[in-house]
RORORO-963687 format. One line per 5 residues: their letters; for each residue x, y, z of C-alpha. Coordinates in nm, 2 decimals, always signed. Each point is the difference from the previous one (the first is absolute). Example, Ala and Ser with C-alpha at 12.3 -4.5 7.8 and 13.67 -1.06 7.14 Angstrom:
BEGIN
AS	+1.23:-0.45:+0.78  +0.14:+0.34:-0.07;
This chain:
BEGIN
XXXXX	-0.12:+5.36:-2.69  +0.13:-0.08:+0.39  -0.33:-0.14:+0.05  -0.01:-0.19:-0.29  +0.37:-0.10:+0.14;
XXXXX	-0.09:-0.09:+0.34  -0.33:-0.20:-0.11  +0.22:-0.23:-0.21  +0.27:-0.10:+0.23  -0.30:-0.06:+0.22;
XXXXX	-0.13:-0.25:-0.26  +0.39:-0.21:+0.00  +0.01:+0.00:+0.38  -0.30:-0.17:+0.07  +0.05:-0.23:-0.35;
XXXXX	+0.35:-0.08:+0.13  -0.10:-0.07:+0.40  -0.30:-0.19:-0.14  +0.18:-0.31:-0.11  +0.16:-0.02:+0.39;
XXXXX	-0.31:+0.07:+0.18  -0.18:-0.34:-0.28  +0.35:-0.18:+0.15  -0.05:+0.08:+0.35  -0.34:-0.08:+0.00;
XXXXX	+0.07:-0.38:-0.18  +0.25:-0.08:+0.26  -0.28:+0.03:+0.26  -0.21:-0.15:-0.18  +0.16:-0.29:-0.08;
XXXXX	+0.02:-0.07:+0.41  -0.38:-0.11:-0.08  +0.15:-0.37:-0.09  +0.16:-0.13:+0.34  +0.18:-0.31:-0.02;
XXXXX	+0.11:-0.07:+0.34  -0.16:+0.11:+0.32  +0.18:+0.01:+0.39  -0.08:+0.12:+0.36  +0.22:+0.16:+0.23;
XXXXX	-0.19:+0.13:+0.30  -0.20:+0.29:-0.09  +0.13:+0.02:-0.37  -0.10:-0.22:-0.32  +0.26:+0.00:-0.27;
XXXXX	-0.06:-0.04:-0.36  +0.20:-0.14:-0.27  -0.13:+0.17:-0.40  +0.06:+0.00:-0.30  +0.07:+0.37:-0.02;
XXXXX	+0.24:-0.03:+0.40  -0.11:-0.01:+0.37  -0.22:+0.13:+0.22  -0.09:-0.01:+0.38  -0.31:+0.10:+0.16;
XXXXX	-0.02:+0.10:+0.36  -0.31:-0.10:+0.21  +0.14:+0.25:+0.25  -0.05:+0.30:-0.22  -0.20:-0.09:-0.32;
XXXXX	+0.29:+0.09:-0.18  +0.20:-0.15:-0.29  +0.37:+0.01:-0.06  +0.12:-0.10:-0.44  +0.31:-0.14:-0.04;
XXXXX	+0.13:+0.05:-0.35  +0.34:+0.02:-0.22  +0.03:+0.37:+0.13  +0.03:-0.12:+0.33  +0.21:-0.23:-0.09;
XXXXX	-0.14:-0.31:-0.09  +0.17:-0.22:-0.24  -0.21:-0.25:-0.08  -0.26:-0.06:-0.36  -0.37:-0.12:+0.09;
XXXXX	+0.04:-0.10:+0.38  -0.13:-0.36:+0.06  +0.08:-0.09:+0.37  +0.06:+0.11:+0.36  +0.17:-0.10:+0.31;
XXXXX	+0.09:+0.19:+0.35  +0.25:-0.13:+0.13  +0.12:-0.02:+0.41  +0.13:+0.29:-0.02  -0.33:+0.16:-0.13;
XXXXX	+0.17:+0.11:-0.32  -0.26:-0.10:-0.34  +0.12:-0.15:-0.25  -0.15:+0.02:-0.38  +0.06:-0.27:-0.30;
XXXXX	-0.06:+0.10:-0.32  -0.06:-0.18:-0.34  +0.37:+0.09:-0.16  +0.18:-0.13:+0.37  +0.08:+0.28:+0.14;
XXXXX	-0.06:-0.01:+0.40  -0.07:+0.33:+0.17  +0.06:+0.05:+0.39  -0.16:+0.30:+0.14  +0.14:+0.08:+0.37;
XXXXX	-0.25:+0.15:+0.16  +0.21:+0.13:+0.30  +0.17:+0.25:-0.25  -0.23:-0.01:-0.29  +0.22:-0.11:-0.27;
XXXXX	+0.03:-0.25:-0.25  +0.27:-0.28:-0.09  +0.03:-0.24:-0.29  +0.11:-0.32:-0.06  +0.09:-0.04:-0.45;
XXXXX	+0.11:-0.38:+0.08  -0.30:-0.18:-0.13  -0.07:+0.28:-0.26  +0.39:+0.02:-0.13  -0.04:-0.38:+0.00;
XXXXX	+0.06:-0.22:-0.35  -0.39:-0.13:+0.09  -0.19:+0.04:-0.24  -0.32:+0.07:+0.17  +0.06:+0.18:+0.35;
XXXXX	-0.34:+0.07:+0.09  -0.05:-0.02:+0.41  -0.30:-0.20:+0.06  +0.01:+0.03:+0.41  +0.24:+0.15:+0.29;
XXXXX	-0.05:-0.17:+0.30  +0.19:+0.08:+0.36  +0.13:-0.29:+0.24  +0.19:+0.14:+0.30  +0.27:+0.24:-0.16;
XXXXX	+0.01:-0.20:-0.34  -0.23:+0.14:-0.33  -0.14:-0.34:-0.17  -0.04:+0.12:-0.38  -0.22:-0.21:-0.25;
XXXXX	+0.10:+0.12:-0.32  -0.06:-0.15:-0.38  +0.29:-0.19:+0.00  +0.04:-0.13:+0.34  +0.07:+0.10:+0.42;
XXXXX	+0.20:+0.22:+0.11  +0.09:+0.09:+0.37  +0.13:+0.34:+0.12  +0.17:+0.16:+0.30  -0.24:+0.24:+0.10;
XXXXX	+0.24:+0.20:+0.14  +0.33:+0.01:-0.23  -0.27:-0.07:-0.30  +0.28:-0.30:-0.13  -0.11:-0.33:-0.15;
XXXXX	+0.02:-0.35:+0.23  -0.10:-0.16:-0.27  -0.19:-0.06:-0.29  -0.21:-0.34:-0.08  -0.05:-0.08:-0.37;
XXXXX	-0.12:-0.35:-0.03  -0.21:-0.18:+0.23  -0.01:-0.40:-0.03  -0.14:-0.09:-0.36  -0.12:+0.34:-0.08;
XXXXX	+0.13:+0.18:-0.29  +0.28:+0.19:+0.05  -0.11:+0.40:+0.06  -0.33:-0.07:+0.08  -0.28:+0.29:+0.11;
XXXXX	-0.03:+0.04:+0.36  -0.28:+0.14:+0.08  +0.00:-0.01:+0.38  +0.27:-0.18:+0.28  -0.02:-0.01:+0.33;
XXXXX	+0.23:-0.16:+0.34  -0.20:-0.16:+0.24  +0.27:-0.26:+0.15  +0.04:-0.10:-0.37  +0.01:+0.22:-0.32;
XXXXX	-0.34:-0.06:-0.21  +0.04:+0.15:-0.38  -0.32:+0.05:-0.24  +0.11:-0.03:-0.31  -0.22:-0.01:-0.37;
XXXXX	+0.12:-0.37:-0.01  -0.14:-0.10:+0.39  +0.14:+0.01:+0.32  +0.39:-0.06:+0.15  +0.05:-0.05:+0.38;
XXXXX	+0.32:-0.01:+0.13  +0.11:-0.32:+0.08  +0.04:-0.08:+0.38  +0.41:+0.07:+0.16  +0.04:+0.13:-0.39;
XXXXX	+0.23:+0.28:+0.04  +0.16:+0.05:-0.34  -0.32:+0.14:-0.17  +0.14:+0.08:-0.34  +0.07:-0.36:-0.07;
XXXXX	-0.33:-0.15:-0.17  -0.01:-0.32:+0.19  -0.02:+0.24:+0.32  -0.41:+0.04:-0.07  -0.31:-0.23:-0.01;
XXXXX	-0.19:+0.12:-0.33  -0.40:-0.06:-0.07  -0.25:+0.07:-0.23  -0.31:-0.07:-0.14  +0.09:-0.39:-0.03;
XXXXX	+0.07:+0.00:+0.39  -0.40:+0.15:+0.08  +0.03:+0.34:-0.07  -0.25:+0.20:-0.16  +0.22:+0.14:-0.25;
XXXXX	+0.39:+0.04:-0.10  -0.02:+0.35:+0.09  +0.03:+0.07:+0.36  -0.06:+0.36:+0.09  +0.02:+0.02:+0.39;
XXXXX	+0.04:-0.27:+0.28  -0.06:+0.10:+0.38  +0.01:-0.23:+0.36  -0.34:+0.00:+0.07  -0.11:-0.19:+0.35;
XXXXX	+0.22:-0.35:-0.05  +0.00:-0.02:-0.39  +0.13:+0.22:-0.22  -0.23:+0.16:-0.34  +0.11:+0.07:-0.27;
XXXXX	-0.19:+0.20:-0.24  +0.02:-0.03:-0.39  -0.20:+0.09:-0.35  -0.23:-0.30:+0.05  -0.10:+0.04:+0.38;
XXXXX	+0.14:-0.10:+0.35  +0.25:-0.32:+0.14  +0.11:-0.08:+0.34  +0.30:-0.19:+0.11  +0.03:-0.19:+0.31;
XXXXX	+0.40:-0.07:-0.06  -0.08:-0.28:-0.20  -0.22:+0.05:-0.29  -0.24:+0.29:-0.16  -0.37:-0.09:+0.02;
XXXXX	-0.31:+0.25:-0.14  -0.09:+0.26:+0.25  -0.33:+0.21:+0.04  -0.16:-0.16:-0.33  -0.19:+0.34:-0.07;
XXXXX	+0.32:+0.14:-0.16  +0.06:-0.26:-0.24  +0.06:+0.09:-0.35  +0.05:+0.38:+0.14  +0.32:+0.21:+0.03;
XXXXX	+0.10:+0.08:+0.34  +0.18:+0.32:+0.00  +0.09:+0.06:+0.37  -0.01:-0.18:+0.33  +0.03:+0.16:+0.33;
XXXXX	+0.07:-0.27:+0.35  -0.16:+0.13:+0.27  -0.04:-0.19:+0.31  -0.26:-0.21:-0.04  -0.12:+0.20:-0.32;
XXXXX	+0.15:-0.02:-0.40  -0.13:+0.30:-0.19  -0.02:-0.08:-0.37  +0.00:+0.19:-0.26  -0.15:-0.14:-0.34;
XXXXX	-0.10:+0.15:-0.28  -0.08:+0.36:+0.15  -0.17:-0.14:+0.30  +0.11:-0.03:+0.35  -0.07:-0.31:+0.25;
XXXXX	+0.03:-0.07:+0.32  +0.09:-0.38:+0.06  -0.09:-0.12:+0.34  -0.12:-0.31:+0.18  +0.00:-0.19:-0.33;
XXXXX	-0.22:+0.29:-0.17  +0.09:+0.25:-0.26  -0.23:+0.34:-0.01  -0.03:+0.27:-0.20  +0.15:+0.32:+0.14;
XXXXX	+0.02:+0.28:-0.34  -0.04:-0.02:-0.34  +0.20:+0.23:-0.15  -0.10:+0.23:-0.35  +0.34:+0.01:-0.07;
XXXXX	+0.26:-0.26:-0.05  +0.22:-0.06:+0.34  +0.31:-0.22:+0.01  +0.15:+0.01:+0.31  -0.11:+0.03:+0.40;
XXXXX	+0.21:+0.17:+0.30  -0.22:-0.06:+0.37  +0.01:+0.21:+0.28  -0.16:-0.13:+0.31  -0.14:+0.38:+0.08;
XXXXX	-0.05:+0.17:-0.34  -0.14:-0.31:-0.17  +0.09:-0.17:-0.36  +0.17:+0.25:-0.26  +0.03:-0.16:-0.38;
XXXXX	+0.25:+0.11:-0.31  -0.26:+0.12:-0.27  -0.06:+0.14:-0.33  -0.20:+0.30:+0.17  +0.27:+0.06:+0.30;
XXXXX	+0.05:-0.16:+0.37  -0.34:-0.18:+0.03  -0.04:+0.02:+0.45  -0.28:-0.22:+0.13  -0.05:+0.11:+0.33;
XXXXX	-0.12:-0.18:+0.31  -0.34:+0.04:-0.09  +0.11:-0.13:-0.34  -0.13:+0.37:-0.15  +0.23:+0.07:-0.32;
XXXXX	+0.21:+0.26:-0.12  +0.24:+0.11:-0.32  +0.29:+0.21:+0.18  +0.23:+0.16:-0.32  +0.14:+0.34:-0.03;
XXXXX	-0.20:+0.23:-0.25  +0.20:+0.27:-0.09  +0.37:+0.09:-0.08  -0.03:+0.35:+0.22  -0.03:-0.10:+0.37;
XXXXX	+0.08:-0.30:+0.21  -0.31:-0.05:+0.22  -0.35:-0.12:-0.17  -0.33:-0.17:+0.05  -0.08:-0.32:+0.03;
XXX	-0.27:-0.15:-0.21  -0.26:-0.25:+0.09  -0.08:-0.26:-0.20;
């Protein structure tokens, strides 16, 4: 009979633990879909579905970031590091994450996600001096990277529609905003930029590809925007077609580089240089962003992990494997 006993409370402990360790083992897994992919010396961060993770090129070794530790963010969409080297996370329901990672603890900003918005998604973090430049569904926002308060937030831009996606912005003298309805630049000695008539707006009628702008970058004397339907430069005056190979194609990321742009489009990787676009990877899996570092190589957000193209342009899947330890292989394309 005390065998019979012991066998059977045997049975409910593992059917009771078994749930958790099926739990445990999803919130790893779901770190296979990356969204958002950023250097910081030796270290790539990741931004999931399922949380964050770093991997250090030092050791071979991962580090997961999840609720437990503190994470407060749903489906992770974007990072940042700001000056301080602090990373920052967007998520799809607003919430920002700040991860200090001089004391290894998290902080939260609720103002986008406590917001009257109606969709808070965070489409891009970007870092400009000690200000965090958020592109968000319904407009910019800018942030004090150190008291994590709100300069100011940017809702209409020119003719636009009022709460318009952002999906990327970015300071280079000027603000430049892509937005699904084309691209706003700030309007030269403009300083009040939540008035409308503070922004130059244009579109597809003005020689873009497409109304939706998804990145624009200063690249040699132009600037290039990249959008569903291919590539446009600016000269300061007016958009023109640029590298005709990509028309009709959706450029996902571009990466300024010197004399270099590295595109990404449609799950390949090119190099642009000396008016000539090449073939670097094409990827099995589906990659959406790029992060470049000038000694470890190209590293892109995918649906299979941290995609790192090396030097030698040799590829490799880095994502952790397992919920029981924090250091794991790396796996070769």
């Amino acid at each position: 009979m005390r065998d019979k006993l012991i066998f059977l409370l045997v049975i409910l402990y593992s059917l009771s633990s078994f749930p958790q360790q099926v739990t445990n083992w999803k919130n790893y897994t779901d770190m296979k879909r990356v969204s958002d992919v950023n250097f910081s010396d030796n270290i790539i961060w990741a931004a999931t579905d399922g949380g964050a993770f770093q991997f250090s090129f030092q050791d071979n070794s991962f580090n997961v970031f999840s609720k437990a530790d503190g994470l407060q963010g749903i489906s992770l969409t974007s990072i940042t590091i700001d000056y301080s080297g602090n990373v920052w996370f967007g998520s799809t329901n607003g919430i920002i994450d700040i991860y200090n990672t001089e004391d290894e603890s998290f902080s939260v900003i609720l103002d986008i996600a406590n917001s009257n918005q109606v969709n808070k998604r965070i489409n891009d973090l970007g870092t400009i001096s000690d200000t965090i430049i958020v592109s968000s569904d319904f407009g910019v926002s800018l942030i004090d990277a150190n008291s994590f308060l709100f300069f100011d937030t940017f809702f209409k831009f020119g003719e636009f529609t009022t709460n318009t996606r952002v999906n990327y912005a970015f300071k280079y003298n000027l603000f430049y905003v892509c937005t699904d309805e084309g691209v706003a630049i700030q309007k030269p000695g403009a300083t009040n930029l939540s008035a409308p008539e503070s922004w130059n707006t244009y579109n597809s009628s003005d020689g873009l590809p497409s109304d939706k702008a998804i990145k624009i970058v200063k690249y040699l004397d132009v600037f290039v925007a990249a959008t569903d339907k291919g590539l446009a430069s600016f000269d300061g005056a007016q958009w023109i077609p640029f590298i005709p190979q990509f028309n009709n194609k959706v450029v996902s990321d571009l990466i300024s580089t010197g004399d270099s742009l590295i595109i990404l489009s449609e799950d390949i990787i090119y190099i642009y240089q000396n008016e000539v676009a090449l073939q670097l990877y094409s990827s099995p899996h589906s990659i959406n962003r790029l992060s470049l570092n000038q000694q470890l190589g190209i590293a892109g957000a995918s649906n299979n992990g941290i995609l790192i193209l090396d030097l030698e342009n040799s590829p490799e899947f880095l994502i952790p494997n397992g919920p029981a330890a924090n250091q794991f292989p790396k796996y070769k394309c």
